[in-house]
mmCIF file of the C-alpha atoms, coordinates in Angstrom:
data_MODEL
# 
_entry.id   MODEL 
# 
loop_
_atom_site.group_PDB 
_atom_site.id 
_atom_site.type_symbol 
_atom_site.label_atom_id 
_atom_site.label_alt_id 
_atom_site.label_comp_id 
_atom_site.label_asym_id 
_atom_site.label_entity_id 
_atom_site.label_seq_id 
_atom_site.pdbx_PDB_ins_code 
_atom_site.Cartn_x 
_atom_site.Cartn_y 
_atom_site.Cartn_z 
_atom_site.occupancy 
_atom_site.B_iso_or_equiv 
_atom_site.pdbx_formal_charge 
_atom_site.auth_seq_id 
_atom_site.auth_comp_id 
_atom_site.auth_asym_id 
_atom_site.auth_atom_id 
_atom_site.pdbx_PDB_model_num 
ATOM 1   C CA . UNK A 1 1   ? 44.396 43.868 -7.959  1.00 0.00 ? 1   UNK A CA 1 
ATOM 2   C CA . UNK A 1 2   ? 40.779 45.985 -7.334  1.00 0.00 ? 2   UNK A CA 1 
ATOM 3   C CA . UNK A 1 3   ? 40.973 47.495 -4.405  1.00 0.00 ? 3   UNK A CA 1 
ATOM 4   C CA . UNK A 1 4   ? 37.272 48.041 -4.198  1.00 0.00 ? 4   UNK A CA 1 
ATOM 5   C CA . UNK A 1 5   ? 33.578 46.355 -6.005  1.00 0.00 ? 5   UNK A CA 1 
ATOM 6   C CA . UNK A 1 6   ? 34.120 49.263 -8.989  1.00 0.00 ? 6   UNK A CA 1 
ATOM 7   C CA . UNK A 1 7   ? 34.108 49.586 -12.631 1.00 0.00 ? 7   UNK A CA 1 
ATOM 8   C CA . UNK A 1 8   ? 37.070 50.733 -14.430 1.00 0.00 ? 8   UNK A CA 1 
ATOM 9   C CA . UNK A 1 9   ? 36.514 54.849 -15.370 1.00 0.00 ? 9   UNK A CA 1 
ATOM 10  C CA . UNK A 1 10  ? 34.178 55.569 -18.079 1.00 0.00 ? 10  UNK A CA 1 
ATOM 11  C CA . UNK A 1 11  ? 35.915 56.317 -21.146 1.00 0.00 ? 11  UNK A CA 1 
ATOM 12  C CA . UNK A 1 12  ? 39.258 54.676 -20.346 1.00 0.00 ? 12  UNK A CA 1 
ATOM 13  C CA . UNK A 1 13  ? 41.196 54.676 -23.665 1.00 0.00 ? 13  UNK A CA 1 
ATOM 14  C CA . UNK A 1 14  ? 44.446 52.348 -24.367 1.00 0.00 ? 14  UNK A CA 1 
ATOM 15  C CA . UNK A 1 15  ? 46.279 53.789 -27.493 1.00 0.00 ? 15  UNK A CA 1 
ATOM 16  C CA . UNK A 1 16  ? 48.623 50.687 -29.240 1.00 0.00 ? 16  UNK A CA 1 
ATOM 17  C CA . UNK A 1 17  ? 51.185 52.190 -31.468 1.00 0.00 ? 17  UNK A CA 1 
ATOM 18  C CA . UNK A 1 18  ? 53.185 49.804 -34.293 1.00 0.00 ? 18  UNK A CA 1 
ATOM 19  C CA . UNK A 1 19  ? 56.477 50.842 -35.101 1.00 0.00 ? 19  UNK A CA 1 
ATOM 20  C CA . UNK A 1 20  ? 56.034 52.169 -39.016 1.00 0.00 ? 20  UNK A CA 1 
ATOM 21  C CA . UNK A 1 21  ? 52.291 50.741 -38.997 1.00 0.00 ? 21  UNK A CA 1 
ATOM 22  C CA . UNK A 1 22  ? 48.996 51.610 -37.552 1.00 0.00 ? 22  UNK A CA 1 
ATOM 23  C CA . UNK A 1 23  ? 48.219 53.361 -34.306 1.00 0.00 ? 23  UNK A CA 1 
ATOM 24  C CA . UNK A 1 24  ? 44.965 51.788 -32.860 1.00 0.00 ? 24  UNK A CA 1 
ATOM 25  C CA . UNK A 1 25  ? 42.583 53.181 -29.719 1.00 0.00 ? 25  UNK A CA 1 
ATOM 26  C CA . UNK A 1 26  ? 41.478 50.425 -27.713 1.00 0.00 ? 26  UNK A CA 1 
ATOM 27  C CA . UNK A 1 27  ? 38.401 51.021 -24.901 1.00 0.00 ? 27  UNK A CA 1 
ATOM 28  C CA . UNK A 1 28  ? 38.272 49.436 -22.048 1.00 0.00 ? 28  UNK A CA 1 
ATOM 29  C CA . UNK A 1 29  ? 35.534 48.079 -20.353 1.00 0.00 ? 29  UNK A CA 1 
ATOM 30  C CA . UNK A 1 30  ? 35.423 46.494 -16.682 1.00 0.00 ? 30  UNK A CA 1 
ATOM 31  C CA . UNK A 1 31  ? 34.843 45.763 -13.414 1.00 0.00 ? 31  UNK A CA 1 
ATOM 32  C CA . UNK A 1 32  ? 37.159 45.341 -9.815  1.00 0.00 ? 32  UNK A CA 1 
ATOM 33  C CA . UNK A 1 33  ? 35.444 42.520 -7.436  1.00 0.00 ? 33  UNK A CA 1 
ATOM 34  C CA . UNK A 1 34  ? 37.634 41.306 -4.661  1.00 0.00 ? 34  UNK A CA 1 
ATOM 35  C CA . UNK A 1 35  ? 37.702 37.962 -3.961  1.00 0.00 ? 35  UNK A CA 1 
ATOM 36  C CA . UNK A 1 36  ? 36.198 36.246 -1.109  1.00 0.00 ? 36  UNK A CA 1 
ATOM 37  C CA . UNK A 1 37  ? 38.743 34.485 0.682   1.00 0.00 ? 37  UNK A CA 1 
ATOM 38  C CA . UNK A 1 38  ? 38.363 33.438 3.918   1.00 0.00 ? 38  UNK A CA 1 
ATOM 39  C CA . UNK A 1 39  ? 40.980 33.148 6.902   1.00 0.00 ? 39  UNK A CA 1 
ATOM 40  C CA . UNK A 1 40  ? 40.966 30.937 10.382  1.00 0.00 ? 40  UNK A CA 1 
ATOM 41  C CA . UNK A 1 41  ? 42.552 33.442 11.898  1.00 0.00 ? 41  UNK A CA 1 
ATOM 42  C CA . UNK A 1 42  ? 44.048 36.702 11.500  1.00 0.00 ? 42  UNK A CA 1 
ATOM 43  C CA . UNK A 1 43  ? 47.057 36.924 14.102  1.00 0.00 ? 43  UNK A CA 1 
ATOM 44  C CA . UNK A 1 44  ? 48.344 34.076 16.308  1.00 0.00 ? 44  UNK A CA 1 
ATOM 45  C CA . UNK A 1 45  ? 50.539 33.966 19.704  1.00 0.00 ? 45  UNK A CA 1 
ATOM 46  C CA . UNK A 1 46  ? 52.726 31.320 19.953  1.00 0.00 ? 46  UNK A CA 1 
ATOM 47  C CA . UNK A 1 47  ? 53.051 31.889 23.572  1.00 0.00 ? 47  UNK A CA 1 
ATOM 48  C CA . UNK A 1 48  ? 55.792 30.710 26.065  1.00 0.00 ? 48  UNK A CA 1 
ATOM 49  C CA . UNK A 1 49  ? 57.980 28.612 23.705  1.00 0.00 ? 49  UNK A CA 1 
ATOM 50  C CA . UNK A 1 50  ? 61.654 26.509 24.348  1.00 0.00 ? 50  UNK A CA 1 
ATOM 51  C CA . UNK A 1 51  ? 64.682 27.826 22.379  1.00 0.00 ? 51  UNK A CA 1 
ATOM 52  C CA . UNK A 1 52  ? 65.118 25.553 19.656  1.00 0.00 ? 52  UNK A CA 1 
ATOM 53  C CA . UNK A 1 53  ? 68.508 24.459 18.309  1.00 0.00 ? 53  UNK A CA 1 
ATOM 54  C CA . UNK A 1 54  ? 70.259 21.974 16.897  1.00 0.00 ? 54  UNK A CA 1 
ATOM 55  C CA . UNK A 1 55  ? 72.235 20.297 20.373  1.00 0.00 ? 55  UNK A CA 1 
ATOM 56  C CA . UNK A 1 56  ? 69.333 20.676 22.708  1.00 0.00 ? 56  UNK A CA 1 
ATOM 57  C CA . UNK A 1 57  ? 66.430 18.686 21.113  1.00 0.00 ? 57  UNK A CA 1 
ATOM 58  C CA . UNK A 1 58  ? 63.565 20.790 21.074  1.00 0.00 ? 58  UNK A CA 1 
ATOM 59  C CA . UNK A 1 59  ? 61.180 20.996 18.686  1.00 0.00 ? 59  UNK A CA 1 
ATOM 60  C CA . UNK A 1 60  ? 59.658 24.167 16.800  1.00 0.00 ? 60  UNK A CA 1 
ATOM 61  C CA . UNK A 1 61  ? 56.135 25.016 17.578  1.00 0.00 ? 61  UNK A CA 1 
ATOM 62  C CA . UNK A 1 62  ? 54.035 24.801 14.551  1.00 0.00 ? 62  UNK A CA 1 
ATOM 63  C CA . UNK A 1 63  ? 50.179 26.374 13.523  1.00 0.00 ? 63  UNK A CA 1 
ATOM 64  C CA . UNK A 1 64  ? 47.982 25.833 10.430  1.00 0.00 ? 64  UNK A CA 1 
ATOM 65  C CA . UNK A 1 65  ? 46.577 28.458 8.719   1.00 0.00 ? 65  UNK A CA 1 
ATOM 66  C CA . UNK A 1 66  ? 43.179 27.799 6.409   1.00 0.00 ? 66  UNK A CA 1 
ATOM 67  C CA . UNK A 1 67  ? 42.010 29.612 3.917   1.00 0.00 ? 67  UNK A CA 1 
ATOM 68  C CA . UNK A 1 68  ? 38.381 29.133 2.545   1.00 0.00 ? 68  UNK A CA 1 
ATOM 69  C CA . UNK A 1 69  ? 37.712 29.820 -1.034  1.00 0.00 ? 69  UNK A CA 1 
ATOM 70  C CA . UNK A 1 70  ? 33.910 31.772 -0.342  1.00 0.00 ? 70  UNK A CA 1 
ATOM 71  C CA . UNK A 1 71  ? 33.962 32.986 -4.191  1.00 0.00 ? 71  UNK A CA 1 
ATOM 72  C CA . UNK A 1 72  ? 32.027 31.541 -6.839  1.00 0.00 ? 72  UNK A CA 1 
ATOM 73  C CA . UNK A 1 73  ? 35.103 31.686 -8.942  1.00 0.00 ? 73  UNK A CA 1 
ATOM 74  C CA . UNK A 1 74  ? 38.443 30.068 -8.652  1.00 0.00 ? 74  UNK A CA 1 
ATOM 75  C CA . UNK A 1 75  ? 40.888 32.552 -6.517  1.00 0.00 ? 75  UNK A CA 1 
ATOM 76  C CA . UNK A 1 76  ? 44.760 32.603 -7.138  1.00 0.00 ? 76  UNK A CA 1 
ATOM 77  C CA . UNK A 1 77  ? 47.043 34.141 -4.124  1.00 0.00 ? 77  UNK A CA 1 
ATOM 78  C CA . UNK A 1 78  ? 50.657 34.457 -3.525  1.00 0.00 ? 78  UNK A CA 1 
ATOM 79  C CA . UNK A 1 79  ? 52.783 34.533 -0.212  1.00 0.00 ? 79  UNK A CA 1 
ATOM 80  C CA . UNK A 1 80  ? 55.177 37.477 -0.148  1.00 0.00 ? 80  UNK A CA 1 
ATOM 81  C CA . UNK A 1 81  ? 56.219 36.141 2.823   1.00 0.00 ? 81  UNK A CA 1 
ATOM 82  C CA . UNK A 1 82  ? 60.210 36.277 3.208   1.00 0.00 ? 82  UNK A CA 1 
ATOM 83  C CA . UNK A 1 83  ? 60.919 33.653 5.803   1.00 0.00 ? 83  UNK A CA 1 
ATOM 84  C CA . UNK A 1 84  ? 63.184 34.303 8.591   1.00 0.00 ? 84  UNK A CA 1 
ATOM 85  C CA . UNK A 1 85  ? 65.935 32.286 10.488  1.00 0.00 ? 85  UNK A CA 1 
ATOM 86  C CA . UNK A 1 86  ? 63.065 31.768 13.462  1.00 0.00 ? 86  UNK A CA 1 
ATOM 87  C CA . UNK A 1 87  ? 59.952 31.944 11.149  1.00 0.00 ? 87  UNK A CA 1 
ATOM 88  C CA . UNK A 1 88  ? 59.022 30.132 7.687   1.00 0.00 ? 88  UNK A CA 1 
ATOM 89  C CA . UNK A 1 89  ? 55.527 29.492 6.178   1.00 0.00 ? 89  UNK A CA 1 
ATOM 90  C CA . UNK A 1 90  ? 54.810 27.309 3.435   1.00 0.00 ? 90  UNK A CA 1 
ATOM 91  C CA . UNK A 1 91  ? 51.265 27.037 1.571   1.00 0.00 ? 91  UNK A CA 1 
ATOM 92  C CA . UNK A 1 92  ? 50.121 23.672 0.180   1.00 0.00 ? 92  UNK A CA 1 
ATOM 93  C CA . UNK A 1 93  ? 48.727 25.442 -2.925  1.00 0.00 ? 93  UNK A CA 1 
ATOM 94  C CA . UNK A 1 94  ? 47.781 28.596 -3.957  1.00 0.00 ? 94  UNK A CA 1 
ATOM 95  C CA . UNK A 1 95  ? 44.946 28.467 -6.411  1.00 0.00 ? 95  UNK A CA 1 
ATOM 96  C CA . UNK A 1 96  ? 42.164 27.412 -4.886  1.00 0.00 ? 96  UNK A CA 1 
ATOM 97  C CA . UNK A 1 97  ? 38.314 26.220 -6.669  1.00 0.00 ? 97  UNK A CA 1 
ATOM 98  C CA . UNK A 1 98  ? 34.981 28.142 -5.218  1.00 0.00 ? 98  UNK A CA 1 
ATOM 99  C CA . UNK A 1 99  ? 34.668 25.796 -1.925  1.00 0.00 ? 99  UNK A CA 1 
ATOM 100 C CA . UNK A 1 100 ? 37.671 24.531 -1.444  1.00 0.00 ? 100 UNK A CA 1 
ATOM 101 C CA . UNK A 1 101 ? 40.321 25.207 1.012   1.00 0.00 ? 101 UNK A CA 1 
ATOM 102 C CA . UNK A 1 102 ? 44.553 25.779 1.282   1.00 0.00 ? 102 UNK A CA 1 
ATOM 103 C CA . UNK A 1 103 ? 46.752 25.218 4.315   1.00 0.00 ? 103 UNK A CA 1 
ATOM 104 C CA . UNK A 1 104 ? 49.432 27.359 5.580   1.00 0.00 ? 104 UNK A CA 1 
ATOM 105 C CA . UNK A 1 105 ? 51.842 25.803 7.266   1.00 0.00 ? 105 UNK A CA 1 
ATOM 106 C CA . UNK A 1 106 ? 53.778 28.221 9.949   1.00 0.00 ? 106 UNK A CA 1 
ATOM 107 C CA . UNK A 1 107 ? 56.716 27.222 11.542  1.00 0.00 ? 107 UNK A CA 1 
ATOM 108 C CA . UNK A 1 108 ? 58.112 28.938 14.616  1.00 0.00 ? 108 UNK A CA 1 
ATOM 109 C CA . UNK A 1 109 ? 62.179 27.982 16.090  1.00 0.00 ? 109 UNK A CA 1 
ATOM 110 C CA . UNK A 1 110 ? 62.922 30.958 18.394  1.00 0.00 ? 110 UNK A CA 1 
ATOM 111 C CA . UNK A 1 111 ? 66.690 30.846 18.556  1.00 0.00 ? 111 UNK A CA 1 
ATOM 112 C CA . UNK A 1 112 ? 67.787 32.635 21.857  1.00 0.00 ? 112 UNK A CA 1 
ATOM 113 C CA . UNK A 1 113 ? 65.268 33.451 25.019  1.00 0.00 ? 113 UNK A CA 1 
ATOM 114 C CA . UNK A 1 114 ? 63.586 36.670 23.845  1.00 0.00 ? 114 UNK A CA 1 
ATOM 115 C CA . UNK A 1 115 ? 60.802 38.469 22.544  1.00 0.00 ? 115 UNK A CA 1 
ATOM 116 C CA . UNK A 1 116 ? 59.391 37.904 18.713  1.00 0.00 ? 116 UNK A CA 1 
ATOM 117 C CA . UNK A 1 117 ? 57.602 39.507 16.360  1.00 0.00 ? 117 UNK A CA 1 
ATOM 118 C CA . UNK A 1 118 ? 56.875 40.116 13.276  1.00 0.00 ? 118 UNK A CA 1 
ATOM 119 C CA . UNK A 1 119 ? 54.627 42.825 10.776  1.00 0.00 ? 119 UNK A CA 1 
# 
């Protein structure tokens, strides 16, 4: 992933060896450009929120994330994301055109009457 609008060193060398064959020298030419994706937001509260179980009834609060695809060229993502036993998210795609948009769906079911958070 570039980590910065940068070319790749000058001079960069990639030496290919074939077992009992040739050895070639490969340069390599490039440039890092991060993409431009866009978020509707970048942290969210849920707030006061009922404990949510199976025998009481109460349903878990839910909040969509969008992200905007402000590149001219088509932008792949993933979600590292491990879901937890009072947190999930779920994206409805994750390569996305120049223009076009994906939804993250986050789901929160606090479990006992206490604080939450996450990194």
């Amino acid at each position: 992933q570039p980590s910065s609008d940068a070319p790749l060193p000058t001079g960069l060398m990639l030496t290919c060896a074939i077992t009992n064959g040739r050895t070639y020298a490969l340069q390599l030419l490039g440039r890092g450009k991060r993409p431009r994706l866009s978020f509707s937001f970048v942290e969210h509260d849920f707030g006061p929120c009922f404990v949510v179980t199976s025998q009481n009834g109460m349903s878990p609060q839910t909040t969509t994330l969008r992200l905007t695809n402000e590149d001219e060229h088509e932008v792949y993502f993933d979600m590292p994301f491990e879901g937890t036993d009072f947190l999930t998210a779920t994206a409805s795609r994750t390569v996305l055109p120049p223009g076009e948009s994906a939804e993250v769906t986050v789901v929160f079911s606090p479990k006992a009457a206490q604080a939450y958070e996450t990194q």
